[in-house]
N, C-alpha and C positions, 0 to 999 in steps of 0.2 A: 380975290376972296370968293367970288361967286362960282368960278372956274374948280378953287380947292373942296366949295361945299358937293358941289356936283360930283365931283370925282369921287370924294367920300362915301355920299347914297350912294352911287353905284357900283364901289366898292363893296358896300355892306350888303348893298341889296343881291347883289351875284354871289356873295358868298353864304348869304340865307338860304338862297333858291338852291346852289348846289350841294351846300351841306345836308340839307333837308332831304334831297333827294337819293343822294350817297347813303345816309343813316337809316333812310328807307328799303333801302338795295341790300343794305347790312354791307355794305363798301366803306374800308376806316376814311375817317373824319380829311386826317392827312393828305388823300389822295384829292378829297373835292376842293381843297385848295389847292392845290395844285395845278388842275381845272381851271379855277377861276383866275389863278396867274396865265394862262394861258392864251385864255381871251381876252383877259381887261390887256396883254402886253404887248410892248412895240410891234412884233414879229406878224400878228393876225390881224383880219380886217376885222371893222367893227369898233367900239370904245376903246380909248384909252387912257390911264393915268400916268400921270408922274410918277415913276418908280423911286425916284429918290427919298421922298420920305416916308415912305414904304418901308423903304431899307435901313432906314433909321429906328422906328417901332422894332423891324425883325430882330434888329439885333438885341435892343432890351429885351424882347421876347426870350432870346438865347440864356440872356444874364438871368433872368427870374426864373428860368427853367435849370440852371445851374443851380444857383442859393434854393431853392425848392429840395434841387437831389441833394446837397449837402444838410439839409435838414434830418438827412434820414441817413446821414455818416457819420458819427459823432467822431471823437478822436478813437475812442477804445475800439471802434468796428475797425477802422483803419486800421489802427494798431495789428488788431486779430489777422489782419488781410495782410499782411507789409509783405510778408514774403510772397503770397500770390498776386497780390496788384503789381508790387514793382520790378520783381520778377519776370513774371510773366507779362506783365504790360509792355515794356521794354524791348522780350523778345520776340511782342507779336510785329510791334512798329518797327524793328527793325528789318526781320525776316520779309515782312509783309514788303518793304519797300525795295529790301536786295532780291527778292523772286520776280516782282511783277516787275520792278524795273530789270532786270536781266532777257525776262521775255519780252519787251517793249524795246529791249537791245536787238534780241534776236529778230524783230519785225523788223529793224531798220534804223527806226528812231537815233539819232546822236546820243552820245554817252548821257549827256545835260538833260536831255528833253527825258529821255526815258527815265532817269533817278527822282524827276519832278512829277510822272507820272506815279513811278511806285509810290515817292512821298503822298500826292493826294489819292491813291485807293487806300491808303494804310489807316486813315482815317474811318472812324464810323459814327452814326449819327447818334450820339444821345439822345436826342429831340426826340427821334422818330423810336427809338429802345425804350424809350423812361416811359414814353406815353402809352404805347401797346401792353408793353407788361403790364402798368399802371390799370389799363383798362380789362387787361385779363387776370387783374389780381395777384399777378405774380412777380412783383417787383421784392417781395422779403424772401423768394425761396432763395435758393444756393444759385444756382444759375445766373437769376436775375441780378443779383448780389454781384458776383462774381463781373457778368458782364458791365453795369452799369460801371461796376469801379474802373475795371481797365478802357471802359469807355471815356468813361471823364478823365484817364492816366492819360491816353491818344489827345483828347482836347488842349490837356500840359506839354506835351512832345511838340504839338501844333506849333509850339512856340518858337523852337530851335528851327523849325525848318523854316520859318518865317525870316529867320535871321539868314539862314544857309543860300536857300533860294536865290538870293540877289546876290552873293558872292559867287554862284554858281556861276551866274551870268555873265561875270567880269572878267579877268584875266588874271584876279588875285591870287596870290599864292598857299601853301598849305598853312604862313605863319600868320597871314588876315585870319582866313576861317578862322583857327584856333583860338584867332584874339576875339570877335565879334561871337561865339562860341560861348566862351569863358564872361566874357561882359552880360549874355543872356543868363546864364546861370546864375551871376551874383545877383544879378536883377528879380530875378524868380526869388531867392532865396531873401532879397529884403521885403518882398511882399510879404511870403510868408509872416516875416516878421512884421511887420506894418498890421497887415489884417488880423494875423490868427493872436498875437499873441497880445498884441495892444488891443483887437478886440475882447479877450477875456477879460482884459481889467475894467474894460467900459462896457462895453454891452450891456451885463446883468444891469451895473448898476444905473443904466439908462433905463432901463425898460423897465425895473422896479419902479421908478421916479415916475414916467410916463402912467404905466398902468394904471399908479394912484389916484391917478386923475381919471377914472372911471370915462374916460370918453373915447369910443371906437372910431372916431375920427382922426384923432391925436395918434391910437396906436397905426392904424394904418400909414400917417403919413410917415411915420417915425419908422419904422418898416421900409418903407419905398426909398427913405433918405439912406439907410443905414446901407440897404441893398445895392445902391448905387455908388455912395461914396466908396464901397471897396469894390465898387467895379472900375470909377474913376481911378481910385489908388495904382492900380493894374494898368489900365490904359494909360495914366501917367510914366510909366517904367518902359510902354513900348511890349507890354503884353496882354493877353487877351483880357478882355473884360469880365467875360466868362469865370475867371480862372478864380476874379477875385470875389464872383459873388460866391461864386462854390464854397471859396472858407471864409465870407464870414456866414453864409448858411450853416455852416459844419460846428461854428462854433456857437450861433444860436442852436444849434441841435440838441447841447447838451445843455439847455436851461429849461426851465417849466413854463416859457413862452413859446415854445417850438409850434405845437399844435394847434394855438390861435394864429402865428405866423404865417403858418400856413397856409390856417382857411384864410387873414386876409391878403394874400399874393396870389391865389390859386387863381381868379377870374380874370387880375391884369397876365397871368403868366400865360392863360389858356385862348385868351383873346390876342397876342402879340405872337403868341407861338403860332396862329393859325394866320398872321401875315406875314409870316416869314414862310411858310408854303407858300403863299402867296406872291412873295417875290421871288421866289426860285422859280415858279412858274413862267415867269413874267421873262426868264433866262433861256426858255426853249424854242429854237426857230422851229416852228414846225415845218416852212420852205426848205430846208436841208433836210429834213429826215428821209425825202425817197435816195437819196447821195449819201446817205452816212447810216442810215440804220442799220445796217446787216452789222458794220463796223460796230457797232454801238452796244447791238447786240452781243457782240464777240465780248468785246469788255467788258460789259457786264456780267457775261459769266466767268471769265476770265475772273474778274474781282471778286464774285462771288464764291465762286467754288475756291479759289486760291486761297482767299483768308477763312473759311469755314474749313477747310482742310488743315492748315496752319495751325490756325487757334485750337481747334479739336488736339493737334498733335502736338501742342505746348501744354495744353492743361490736362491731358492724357500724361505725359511725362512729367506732370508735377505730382503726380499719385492719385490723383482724383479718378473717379469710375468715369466708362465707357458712356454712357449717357449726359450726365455733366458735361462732360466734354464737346459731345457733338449739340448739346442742348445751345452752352455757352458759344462754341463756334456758328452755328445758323445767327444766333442776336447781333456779333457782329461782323457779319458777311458784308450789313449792308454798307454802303459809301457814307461818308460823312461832310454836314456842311462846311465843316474847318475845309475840309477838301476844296472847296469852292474859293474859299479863301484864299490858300495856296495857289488854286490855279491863277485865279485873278492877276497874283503880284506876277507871275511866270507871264503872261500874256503881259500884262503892262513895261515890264523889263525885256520884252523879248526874246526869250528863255524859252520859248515856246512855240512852233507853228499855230499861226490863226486857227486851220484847217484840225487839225492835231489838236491843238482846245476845244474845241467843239464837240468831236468826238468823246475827247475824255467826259467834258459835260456831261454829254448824252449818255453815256454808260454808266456812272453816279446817279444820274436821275433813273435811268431805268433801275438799277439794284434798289433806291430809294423807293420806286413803286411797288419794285419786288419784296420790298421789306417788311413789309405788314403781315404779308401773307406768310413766309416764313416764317417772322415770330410769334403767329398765332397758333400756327399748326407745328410748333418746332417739338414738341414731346413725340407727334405722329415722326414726324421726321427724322425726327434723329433717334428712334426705338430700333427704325430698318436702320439706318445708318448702322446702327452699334448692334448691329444683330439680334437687337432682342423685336421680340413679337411685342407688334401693338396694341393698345387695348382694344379688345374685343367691342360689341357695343353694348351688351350686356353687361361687359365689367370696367366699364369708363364710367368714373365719377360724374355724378349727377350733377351740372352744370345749371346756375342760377340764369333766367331771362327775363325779360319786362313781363311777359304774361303769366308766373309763378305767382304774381301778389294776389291774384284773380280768383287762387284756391282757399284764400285766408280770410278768416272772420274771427274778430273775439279769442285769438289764440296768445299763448307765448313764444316767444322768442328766445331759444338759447343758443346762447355765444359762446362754439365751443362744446363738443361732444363725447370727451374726455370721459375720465373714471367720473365726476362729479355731474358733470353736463348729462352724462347717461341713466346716473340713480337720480336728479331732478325731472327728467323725461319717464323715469317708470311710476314716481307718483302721480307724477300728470296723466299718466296713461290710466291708474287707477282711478282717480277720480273724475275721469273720463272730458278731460278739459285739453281741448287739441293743443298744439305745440309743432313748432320747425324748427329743425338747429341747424347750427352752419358751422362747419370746421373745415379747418385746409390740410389735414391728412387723407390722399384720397384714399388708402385699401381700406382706411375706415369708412370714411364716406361710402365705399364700395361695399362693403360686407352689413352696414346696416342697411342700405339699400334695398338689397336685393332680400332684406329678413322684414322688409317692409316698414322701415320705418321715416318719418318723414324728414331726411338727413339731407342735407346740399354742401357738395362744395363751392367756398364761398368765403370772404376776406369779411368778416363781421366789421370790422372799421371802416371800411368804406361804406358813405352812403348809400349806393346806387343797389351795394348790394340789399340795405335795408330796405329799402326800398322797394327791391324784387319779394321779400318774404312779408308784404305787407306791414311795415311798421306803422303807418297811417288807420290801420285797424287793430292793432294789437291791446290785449289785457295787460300785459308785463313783459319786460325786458330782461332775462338774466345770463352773467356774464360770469359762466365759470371756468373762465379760462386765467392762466396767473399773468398776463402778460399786461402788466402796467399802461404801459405806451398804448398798446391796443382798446384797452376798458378806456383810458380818456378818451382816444377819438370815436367812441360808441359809443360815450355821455356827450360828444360835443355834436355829432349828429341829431340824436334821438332829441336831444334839449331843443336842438333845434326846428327838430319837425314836429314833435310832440311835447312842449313844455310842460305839462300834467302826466304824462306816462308814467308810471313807476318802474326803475330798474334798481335790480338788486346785482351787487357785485362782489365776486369773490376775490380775496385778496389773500396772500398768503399768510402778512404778522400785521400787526395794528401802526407798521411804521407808513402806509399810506391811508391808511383810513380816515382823515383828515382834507387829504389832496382829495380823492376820491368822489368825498361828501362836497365838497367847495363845487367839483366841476358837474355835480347837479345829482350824483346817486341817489336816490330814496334810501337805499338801507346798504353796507358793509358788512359782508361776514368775514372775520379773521381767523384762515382756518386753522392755523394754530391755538389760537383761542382756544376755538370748538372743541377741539382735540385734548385741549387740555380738562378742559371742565367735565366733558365725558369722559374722561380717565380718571378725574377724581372724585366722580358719581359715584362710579363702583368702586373706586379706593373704599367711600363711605361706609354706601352698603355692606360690600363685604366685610370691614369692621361694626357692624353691626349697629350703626346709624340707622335712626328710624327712616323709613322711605320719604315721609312726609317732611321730616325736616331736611332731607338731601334735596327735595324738589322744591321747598322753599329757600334753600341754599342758591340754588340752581336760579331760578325765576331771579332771586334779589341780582345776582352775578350778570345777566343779561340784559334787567333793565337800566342798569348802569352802567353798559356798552352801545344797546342797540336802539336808536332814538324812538322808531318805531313802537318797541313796547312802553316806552316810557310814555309818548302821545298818545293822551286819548281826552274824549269832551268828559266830563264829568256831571253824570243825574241828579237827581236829587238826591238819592244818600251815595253817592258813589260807585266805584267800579269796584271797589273791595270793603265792605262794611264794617272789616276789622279795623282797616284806616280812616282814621279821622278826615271829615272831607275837607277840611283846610290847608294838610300835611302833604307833601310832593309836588311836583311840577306837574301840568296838565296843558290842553288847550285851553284855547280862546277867544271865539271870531268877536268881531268889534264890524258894528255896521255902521259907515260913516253915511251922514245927510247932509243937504247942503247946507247946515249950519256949521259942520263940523271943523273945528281947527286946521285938521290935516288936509282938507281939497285945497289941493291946486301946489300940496309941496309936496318933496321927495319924502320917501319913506327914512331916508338918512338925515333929511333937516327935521324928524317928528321927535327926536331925542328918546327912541324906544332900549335905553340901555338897560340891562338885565333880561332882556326879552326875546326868543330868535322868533324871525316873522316865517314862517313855514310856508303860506299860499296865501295868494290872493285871489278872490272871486269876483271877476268882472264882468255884467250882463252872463250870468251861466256861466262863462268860462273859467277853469281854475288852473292857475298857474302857481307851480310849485317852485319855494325858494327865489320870490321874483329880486329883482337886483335892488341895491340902494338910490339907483337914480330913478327907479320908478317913481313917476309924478301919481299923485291919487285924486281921483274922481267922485263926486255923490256918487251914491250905488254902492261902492268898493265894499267888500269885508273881507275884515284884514285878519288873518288867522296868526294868532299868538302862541307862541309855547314859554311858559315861563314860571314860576310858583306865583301863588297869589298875591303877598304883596306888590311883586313885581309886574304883574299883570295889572292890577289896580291903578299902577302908578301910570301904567303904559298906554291904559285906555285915555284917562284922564289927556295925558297930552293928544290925545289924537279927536279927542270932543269936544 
């Protein structure tokens, strides 16, 4: 036990010191694990760990990093893909295995050995594609899209050759294969059924059940259960585990739990994904590299340029432009851990020379190193590739970094630099109240740039990027861009780093403006609404409606959409003198003391029905829309909205 704790710290503690310093260097995260497999592993002097349960984390690491990508596949994107993921996924893995394995004939290699090499360069790493893009914001372009799918397509294929592989090695004939072949594919095909389609019928209605129960502990483990038991379902059939988090990720994708799912898998997926470099590390003799590197090298480019030329010239031939192509081809040049996998069984069945594994190792791990860097710079890359000119550096999108937040004070935030996003920036300009927006079209991003204005390319749903435009000092938040999925995870952020912030979100029709408010908006505009009621301004007018009662038209119509106008504290004679001050709903704060009723229960056992509690004020801070299991404290004021009887009634139970 004492042995396992030691291992542990100084597992953790080597892999602080090298990440720390890699993230310094601006060197990705990936590589300094890799590092540290390298020294904590059998092959170097110095400490060492048991790799074996090492390799047990890696591979849940693998599975959460699957259900994660499948979070962001629904069925309908898949759908929309069929003919380019299966398609072309198909014939990158096969090309990919008849080429390299044909040159790996020509060096020599046995018919066997060589077809087991193509099989593992044919592979490419999800791991190492989801997280780069992930971190350069470009996993929703076309590209990124495109690769991740036929990346997880290769992770499915992993499967048949896992089957092949050991028939390879034996003596059997063309009517085994066939048979052990055939037996994989039905196998595959009862998962699907098992996961995808029995999880639609259960899923939702678990995770409705769960929720209700208001406890983030319960969703989480419920989450990790769910994740696993269809990784189990999979690993029971004698297939990847991987395979089965991916659908049922795919199939939480399309419920309105997707985006807390997320956030809670995201820390166990990013902390087991980073010992699984870990233990590939731990795979590297450095004693053989002065004997095998030049080889090593060889394959590595071999692997890489083969499948970046391949892939380019499949998705080239599937209609797609010149840049797509070579963009998609650099993501997966690099090797993939399945590959690892494959070789293993090859080396264990003897399918394989010792010597001749090694190498192929070494060549995988090298393209793996190589991979980062490639798919950072893959737009530079593949612009010469495809013959177009790259961006200049004057007209390269303004790129977001950690010391951008350093120029912001007191400003807003818009999400989204569109028709909308651009006339909310020219008021703001008028009224002389700074403002940064962030959109991911770059010749926009480019062309407001360079007319000066303060514009970043940039994934607004991602935290990190908030975080670079100073959201920790911001006035307002506004999101006028129409993209659903995107406005939740920029209410699920900002709620989270700023719970009092105010953002405002635009939405198309009033059919989410309910969801919207729930996941923490201050205010909903529906712009059809909008659009309507200003067209039927001037219907007024122009019929010869007096002004004043169009604008009283108008005012009643809003404040019975928009909560905002409806909220306000009410003075002694009112906010409107014409209305009686007993008449509409208004606020309310209610200051509890330690006599109060309400210390020491939730805001949900105080029985405030008819009442929505808006903020709570605790020592100065004010939190907007706080949750029903909030406990309350003396001190607390509790902000009410509700009409006066209902308010009366509300105080009462809480004094």
């Amino acid at each position: 036990m004492d042995q396992f704790f030691v291992e542990t710290l100084l597992l953790l503690g080597t892999a602080v010191v090298v990440v720390v310093v890699f993230q310094r260097l601006s060197i990705p995260s990936s590589l300094a694990y890799l590092l540290a497999g390298v020294v904590l592993g059998p092959h170097t002097a110095g400490p060492v760990i048991d790799p074996a349960p090492l390799r047990m984390l890696a591979e849940f690491g693998i599975v959460f990093l699957l259900f994660t990508t499948g979070l962001n596949f629904s069925l309908p994107q898949i759908y929309s893909l069929r003919h380019l993921v299966l398609g072309l996924g198909t014939a990158q893995v096969l090309l990919t295995t008849l080429v390299i394995g044909f040159i790996a004939w020509l060096a020599g290699l046995p018919a066997v050995a060589a077809v087991i090499v193509g099989a593992v360069f044919a592979q490419s790493s999800t791991t190492v594609i989801v997280k780069q893009l992930t971190e350069q914001g470009e996993e929703n372009s076309r590209h990124g899209r495109l690769g991740t799918a036929m990346s997880v397509f290769q992770d499915v294929t992993a499967v048949p050759f896992v089957v092949i592989i050991p028939v390879l090695g034996t003596a059997l004939g063309a009517a085994a294969l066939a048979g052990a072949l055939g037996l994989t594919l039905a196998k595959a095909a009862a998962a699907l059924l098992l996961v995808f389609f029995g999880g639609r019928w259960l899923l939702r209605p678990l995770f409705h059940l769960v929720s209700a129960q208001r406890s983030a502990e319960l969703f989480t483990l419920t989450v990790l259960l769910v994740s696993l038991v269809a990784a189990w379902i999979t690993r029971s059939l004698d297939m990847s585990m991987a395979f089965g988090a991916f659908l049922a990720g795919m199939v939480l994708g399309e419920t309105e739990f997707r985006h807390q799912v997320e956030s809670v898998i995201r820390p166990f997926r990013d902390v087991l994904i980073g010992l699984f470099f870990v233990g590939i590390g731990m795979l590297i003799e450095p004693a053989r590299l002065p004997a095998l590197w030049h080889w090593a090298l060889l394959g590595a480019a071999v692997l890489l340029s083969a499948k970046a030329l391949l892939v380019a010239w499949i998705v080239r031939r599937a209609g797609l432009d010149a840049l797509t192509a070579w963009r998609t081809g650099l993501l997966l040049a690099v090797g993939g851990e399945f590959g690892f996998v494959l070789l293993a069984i090859a080396l264990g069945d003897g399918s394989i020379d010792p010597a001749v594994g090694q190498v192929v190792l070494t060549s995988v791990l090298f393209s793996m190193i190589a991979a980062p860097f490639l798919i950072r710079y893959n737009h530079a890359l593949a612009s010469r590739l495809a013959g177009a000119a790259p961006p200049k550096p004057d007209e390269a999108p303004l790129h977001i970094d950690a010391r951008t937040a350093d120029g912001f004070r007191e400003h807003v935030i818009i999400c989204g630099f569109g028709r909308i996003g651009q006339g909310v920036a020219h008021f703001l300009d008028e009224e002389r109240i700074p403002f940064v927006a962030l959109d991911l079209d770059p010749a926009r991003v480019r062309e407001a740039h360079l007319a000066g204005e303060p514009v970043y390319y940039g994934d607004s749903a991602e935290g990190d990027i908030l975080d670079a435009v100073g959201v920790e000092r911001a006035r307002l938040v506004v999101v006028s861009h129409e993209d659903l999925a995107a406005a939740l995870k920029v209410l699920h952020h900002v709620r989270r780093r700023r719970p009092e912030l105010p953002v405002m979100v635009r939405t198309r029709d009033e059919s989410h403006v309910d969801e919207l408010r729930a996941a923490g908006a201050t205010e909903v505009v529906p712009e059809t609404l909008e659009a309507g009621m200003m067209i039927a301004s001037h219907a007024l007018l122009l019929l010869a409606v007096p002004l004043s009662r169009v604008v009283r038209r108008m005012r009643d119509q809003r404040s019975g959409r928009y909560r905002l106008m409806r909220e306000f504290f009410r003075g002694e004679n009112g906010l409107d003198e014409s209305q009686p001050a007993g008449d509409g709903d208004r606020l309310h704060p209610v200051l509890l003391s330690a006599e109060s009723a309400a210390v020491g229960r939730t805001l949900g056992e105080c029985g405030l029905d008819g009442v929505v509690v808006t903020a709570l004020v605790r020592q100065g801070q004010r939190r907007l829309s706080p949750a029903p299991d909030t406990r309350l404290e003396a001190g607390d004021a509790v902000v009410l909205f509700g009409s006066e009887e209902d308010l009366r009634r509300a105080e009462r139970a809480l004094l």
